[in-house]
VEXDREN-2710 file (C-alpha; in Angstrom, 1 decimal):
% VEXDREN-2710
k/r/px/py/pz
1/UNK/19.8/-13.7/28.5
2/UNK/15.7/-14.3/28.5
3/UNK/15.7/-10.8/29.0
4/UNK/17.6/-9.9/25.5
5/UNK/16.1/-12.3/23.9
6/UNK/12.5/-10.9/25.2
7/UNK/13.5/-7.6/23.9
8/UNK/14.7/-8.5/20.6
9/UNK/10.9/-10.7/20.5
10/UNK/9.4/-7.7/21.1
11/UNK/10.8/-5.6/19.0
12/UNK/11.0/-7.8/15.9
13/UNK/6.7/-8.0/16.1
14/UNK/6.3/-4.3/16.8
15/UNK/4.3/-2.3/14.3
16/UNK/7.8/-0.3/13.0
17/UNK/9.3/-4.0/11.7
18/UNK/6.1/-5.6/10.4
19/UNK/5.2/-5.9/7.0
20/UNK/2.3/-4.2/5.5
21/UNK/-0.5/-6.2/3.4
22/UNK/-0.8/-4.0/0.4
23/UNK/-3.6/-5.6/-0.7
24/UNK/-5.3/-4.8/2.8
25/UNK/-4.6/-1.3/2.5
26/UNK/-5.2/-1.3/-1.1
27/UNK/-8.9/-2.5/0.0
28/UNK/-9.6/-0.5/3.0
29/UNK/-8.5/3.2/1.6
30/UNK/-8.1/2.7/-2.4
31/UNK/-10.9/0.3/-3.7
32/UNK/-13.8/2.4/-3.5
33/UNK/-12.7/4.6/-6.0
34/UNK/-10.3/2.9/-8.3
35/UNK/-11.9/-0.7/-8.2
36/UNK/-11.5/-3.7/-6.6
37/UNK/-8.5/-4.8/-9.2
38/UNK/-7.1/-1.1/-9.7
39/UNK/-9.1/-1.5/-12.7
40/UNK/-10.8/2.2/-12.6
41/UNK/-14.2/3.4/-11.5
42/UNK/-14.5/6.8/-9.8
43/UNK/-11.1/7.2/-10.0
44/UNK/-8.8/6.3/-12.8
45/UNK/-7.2/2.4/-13.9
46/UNK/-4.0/2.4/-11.8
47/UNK/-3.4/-1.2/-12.8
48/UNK/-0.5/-1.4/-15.4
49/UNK/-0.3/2.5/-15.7
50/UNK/0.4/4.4/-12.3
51/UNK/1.7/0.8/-10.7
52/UNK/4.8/1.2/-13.5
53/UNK/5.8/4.5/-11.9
54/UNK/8.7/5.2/-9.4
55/UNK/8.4/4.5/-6.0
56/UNK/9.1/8.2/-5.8
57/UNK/6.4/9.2/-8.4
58/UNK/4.0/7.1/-6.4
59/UNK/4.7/8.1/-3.3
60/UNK/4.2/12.0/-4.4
61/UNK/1.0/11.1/-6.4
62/UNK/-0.9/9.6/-2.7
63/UNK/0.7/12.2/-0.6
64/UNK/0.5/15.3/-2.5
65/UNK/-2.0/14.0/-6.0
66/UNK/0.8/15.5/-8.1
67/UNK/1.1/12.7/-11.2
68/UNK/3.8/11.3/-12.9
69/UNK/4.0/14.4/-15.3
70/UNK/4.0/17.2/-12.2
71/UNK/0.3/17.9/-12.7
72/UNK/-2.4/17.8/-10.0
73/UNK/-4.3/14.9/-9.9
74/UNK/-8.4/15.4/-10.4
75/UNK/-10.8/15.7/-7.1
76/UNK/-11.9/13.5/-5.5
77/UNK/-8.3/12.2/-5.2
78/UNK/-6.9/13.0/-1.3
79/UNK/-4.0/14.3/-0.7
80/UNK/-3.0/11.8/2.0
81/UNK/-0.4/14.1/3.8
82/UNK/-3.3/15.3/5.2
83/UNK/-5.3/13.1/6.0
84/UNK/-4.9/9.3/7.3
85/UNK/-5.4/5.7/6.2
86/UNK/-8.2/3.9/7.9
87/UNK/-6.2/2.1/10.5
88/UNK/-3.2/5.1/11.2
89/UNK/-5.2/6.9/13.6
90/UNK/-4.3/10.1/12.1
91/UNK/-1.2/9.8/10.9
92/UNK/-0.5/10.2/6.9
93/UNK/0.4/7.1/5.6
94/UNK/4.4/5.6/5.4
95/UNK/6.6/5.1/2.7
96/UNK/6.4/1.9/3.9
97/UNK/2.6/1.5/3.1
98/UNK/2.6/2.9/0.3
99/UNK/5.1/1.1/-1.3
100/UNK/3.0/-2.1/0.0
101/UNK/-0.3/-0.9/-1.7
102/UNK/2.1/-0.4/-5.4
103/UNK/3.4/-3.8/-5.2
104/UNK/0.4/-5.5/-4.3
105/UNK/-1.1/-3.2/-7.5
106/UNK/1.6/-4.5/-9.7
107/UNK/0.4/-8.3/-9.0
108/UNK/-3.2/-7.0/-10.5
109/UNK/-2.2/-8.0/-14.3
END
């Protein structure tokens, strides 16, 4: 039984079931160019405009910089399927983070 309920521990804190701080990743991998608050600088305001998208829409803007009326986004914008967040190692970034860094953008009003 200690052994079940060790498992079931371990894999309720593994990286897979924890929650992602949006606002972290919004600050580590987003700030620099749209602003601390989403409020623009190098790259465009994302706070009340692209934060009102679609999960979908979002998702496709980060990975591939296509916006929310099929054109490609401006450079410098990443396409993040090919490239990494700070702390993935890597790896492009989850639906799961991704949807974290919108919702902590929608709190920005």
């Amino acid at each position: 039984m200690r052994s079940l309920i060790l498992v079931l521990l371990l894999l309720c804190t593994s990286p897979v079931f924890a929650a992602y701080d949006g606002q972290d990743l919004y600050q580590q991998n987003c700030a620099v160019c749209h602003g601390d608050k989403a409020q623009g600088k190098i790259g465009p305001r994302l706070k009340g405009d692209s934060s009102k998208w679609s999960s979908h829409l979002f998702q496709r803007a980060v990975l591939n910089g296509i916006d929310d009326g099929g054109k490609q986004l401006k450079s410098p914008m990443p396409h993040w399927s090919n490239s990494s967040l700070k702390e993935d190692s890597g790896k492009p970034p989850t639906a799961a983070e991704i949807d974290a860094i919108q919702k902590y953008i929608r709190t920005l009003y």
